[in-house]
Backbone bond lengths (Angstrom), bond angles and torsions (degrees), N, CA, C in turn:
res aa  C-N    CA-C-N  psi(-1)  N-CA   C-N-CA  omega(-1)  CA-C   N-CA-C  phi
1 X - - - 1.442 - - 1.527 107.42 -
2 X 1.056 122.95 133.91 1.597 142.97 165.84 1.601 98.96 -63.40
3 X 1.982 96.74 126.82 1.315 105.29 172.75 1.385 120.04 -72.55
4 X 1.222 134.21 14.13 1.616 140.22 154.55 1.327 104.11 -85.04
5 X 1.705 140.53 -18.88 1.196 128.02 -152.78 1.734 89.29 -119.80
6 X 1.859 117.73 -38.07 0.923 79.05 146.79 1.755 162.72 172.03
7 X 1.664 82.19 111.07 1.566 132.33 -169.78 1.937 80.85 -84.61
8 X 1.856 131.84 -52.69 1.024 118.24 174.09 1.216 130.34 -53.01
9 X 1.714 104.47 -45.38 1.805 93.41 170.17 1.377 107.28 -89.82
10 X 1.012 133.42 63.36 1.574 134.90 142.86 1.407 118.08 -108.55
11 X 1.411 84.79 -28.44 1.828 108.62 170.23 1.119 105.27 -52.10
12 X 1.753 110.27 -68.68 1.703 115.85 -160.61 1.387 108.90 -57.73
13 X 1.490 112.33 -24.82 1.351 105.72 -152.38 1.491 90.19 -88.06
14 X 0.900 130.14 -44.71 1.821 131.21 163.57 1.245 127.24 -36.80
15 X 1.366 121.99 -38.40 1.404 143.98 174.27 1.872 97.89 -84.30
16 X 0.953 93.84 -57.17 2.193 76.85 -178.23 1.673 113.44 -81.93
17 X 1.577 115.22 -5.51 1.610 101.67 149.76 1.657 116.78 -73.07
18 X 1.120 118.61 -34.88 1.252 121.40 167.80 1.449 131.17 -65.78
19 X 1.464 110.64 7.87 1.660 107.05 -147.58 1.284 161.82 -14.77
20 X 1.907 78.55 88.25 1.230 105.12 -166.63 1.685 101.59 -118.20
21 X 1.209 84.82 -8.88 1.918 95.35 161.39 1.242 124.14 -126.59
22 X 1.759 140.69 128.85 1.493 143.70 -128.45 1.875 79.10 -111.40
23 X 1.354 108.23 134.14 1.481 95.86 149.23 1.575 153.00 9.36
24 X 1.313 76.61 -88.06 1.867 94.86 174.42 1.796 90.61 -56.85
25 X 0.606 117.30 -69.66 2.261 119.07 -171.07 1.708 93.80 -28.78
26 X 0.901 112.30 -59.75 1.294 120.17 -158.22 1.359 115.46 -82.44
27 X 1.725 125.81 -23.52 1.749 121.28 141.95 1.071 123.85 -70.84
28 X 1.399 124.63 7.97 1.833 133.11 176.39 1.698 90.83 -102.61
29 X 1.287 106.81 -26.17 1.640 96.62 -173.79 1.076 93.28 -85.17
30 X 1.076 143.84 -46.64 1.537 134.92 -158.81 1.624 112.70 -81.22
31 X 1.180 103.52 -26.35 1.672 112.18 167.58 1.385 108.49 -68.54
32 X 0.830 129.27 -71.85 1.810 129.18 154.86 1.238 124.79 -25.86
33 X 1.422 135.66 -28.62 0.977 113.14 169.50 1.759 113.05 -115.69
34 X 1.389 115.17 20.54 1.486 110.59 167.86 1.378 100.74 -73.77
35 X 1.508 104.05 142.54 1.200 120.97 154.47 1.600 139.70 -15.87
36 X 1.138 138.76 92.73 1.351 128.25 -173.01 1.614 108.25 -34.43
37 X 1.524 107.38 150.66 1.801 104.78 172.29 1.624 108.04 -92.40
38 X 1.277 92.51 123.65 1.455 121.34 170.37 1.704 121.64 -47.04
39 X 1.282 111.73 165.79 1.647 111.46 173.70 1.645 96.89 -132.90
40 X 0.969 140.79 152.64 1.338 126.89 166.86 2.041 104.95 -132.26
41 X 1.382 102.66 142.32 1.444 81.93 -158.05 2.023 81.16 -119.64
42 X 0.717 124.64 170.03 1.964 132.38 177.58 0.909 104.82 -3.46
43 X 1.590 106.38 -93.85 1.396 130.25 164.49 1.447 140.93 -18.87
44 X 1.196 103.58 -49.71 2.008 121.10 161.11 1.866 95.52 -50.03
45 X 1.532 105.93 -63.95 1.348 113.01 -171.26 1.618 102.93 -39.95
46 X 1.133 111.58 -99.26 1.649 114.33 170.39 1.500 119.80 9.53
47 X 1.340 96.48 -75.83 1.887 133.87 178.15 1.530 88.80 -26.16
48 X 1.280 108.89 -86.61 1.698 134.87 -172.26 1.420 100.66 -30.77
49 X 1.703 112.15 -62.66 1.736 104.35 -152.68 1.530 85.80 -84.30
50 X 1.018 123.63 -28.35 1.892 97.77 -164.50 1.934 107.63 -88.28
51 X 1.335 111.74 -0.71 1.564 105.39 157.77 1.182 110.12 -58.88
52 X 1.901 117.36 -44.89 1.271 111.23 -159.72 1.389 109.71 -85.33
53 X 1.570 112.22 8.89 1.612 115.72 178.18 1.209 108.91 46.64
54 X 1.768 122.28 50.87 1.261 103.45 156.51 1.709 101.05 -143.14
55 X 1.643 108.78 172.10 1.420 118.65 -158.03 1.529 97.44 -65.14
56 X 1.578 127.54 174.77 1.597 123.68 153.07 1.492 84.98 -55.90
57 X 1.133 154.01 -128.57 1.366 137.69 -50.19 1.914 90.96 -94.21
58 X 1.291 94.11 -35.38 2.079 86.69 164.27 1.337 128.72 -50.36
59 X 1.357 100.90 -50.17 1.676 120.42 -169.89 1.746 90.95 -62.31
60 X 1.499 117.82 -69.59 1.490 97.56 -178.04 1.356 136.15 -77.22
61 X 1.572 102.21 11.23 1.510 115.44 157.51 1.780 106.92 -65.85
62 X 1.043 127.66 -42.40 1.333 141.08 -127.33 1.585 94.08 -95.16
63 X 1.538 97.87 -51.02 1.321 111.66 179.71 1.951 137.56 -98.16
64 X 1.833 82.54 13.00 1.205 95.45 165.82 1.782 128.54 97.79
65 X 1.650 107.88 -10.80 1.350 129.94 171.82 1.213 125.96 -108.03
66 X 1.378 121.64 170.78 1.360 123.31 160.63 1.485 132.32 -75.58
67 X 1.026 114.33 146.28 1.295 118.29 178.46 1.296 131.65 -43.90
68 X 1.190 119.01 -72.19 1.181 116.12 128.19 2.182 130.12 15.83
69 X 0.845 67.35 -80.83 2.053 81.05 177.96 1.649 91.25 -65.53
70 X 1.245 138.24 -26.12 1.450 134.23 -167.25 1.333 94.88 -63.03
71 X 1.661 83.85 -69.91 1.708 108.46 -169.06 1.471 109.32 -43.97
72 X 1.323 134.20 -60.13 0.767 146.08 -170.69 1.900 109.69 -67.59
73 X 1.321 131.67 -21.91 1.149 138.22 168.64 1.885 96.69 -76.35
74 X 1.090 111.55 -37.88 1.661 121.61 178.79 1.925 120.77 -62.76
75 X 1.315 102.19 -31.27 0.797 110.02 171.09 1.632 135.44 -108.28
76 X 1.691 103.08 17.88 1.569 136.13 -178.58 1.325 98.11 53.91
77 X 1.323 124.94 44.27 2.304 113.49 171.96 1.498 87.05 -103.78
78 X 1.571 127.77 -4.67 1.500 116.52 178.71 1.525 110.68 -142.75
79 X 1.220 124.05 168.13 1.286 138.12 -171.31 1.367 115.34 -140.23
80 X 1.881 119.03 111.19 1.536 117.91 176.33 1.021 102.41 -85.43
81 X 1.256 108.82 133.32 1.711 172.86 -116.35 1.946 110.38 -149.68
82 X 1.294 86.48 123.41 1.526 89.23 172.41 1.525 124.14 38.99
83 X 1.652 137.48 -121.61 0.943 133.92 -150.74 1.842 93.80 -75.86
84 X 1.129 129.40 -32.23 1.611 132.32 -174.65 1.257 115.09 -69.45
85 X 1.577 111.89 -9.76 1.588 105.91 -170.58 1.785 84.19 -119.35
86 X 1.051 146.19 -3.75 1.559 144.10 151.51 0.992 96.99 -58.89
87 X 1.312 130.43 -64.72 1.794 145.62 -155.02 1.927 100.71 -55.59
88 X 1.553 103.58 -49.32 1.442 119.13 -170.96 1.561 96.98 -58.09
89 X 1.821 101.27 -68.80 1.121 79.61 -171.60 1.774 146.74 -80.03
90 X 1.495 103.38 9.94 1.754 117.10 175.41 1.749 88.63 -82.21
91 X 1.063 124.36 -36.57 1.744 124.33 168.00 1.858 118.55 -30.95
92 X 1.719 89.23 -59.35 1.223 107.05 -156.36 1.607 112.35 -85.91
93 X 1.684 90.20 -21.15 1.846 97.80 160.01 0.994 140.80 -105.51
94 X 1.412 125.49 -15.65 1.593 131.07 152.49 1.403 111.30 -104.99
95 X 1.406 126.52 -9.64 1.343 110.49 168.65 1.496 107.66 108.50
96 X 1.356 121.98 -179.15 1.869 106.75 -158.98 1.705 93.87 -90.19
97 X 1.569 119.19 -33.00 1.498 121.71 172.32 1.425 98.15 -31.67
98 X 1.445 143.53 -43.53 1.460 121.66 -159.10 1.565 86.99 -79.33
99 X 0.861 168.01 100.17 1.490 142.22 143.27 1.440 80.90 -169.34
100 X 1.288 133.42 -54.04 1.263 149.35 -167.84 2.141 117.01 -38.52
């Protein structure tokens, strides 16, 4: 997220503890400012686990899968999906400390 976008939802969220923002305003804000969904293609995979300098069977300890599915995301015959490709990418932008 862009620190102009969000410096805005800190706003909203300030303004609807105060209610000065209705609900519904404030799940349009929060929809807006999640993160776009990611694609991760071999290479990204790789990229990701060997910043965090650790083996598959840690890395998909860490992040909740089998090894297997690593390897296999490593070698592009698979694609993370839903909650694993959120996980990747809060990985790949603050680093494995956020998950940690």
């Amino acid at each position: 997220m862009s620190d102009i976008l969000e410096m805005a939802h800190d706003m909203a969220k300030d303004l609807h503890a105060v209610g000065a923002m209705d609900a519904i305003t404030m799940r349009m804000m929060d929809e807006l400012c999640l993160p776009k969904k990611r694609t991760f293609t071999a290479a990204d995979i790789r990229r990701i686990r060997s910043r965090t300098r650790m083996s598959q069977p840690i890395f998909a300890a860490m992040i909740g899968v089998g090894v297997s599915t690593v390897a296999q995301w490593e070698q592009g015959n698979k694609k993370p999906g839903g909650s694993s490709a959120r996980l990747l990418d809060v990985i790949d932008r603050k680093g494995i400390e956020a998950i940690a």
